[in-house]
C-alpha positions in Angstrom: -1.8 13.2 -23.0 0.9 14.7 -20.8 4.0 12.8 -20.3 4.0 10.2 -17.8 0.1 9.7 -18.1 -0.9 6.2 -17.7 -2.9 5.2 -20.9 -5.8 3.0 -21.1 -8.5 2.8 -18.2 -7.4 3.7 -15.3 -9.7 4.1 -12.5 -10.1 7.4 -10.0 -8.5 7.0 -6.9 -11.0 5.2 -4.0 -13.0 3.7 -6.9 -15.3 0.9 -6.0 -13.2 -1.3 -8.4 -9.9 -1.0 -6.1 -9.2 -2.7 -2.5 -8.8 0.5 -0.2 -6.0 0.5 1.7 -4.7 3.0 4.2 -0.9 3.4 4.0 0.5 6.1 6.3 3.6 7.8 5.2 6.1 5.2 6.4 4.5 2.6 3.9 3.2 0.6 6.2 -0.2 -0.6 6.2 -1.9 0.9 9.6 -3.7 -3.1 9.9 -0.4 -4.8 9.8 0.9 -1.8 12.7 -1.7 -2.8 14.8 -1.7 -6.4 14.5 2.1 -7.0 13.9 3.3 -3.8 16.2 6.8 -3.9 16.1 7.2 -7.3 14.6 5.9 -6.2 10.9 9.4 -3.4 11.3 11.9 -6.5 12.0 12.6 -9.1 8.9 10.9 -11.9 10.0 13.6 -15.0 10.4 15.3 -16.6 7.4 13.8 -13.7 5.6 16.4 -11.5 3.6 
């Protein structure tokens, strides 16, 4: 096992197992773009 290999079961990337979720370079989830727009970039208030 290489160094920095996760050990145990670890499933394949887009297994049916995991939730799929498309994150875009920037880290944020295209869904929440599109619902939030520019909301989801600004804290939301009383949020630190």
């Amino acid at each position: 096992v290489a160094p920095g290999t996760p050990a145990g079961a670890v499933p394949e990337v887009g297994a049916p197992e995991q939730e799929v979720v498309d994150i875009p370079l920037d880290g944020t989830p295209a869904p929440a773009r599109g619902a939030y727009g520019t909301a989801a970039a600004a804290p939301a208030p009383g949020v630190v």
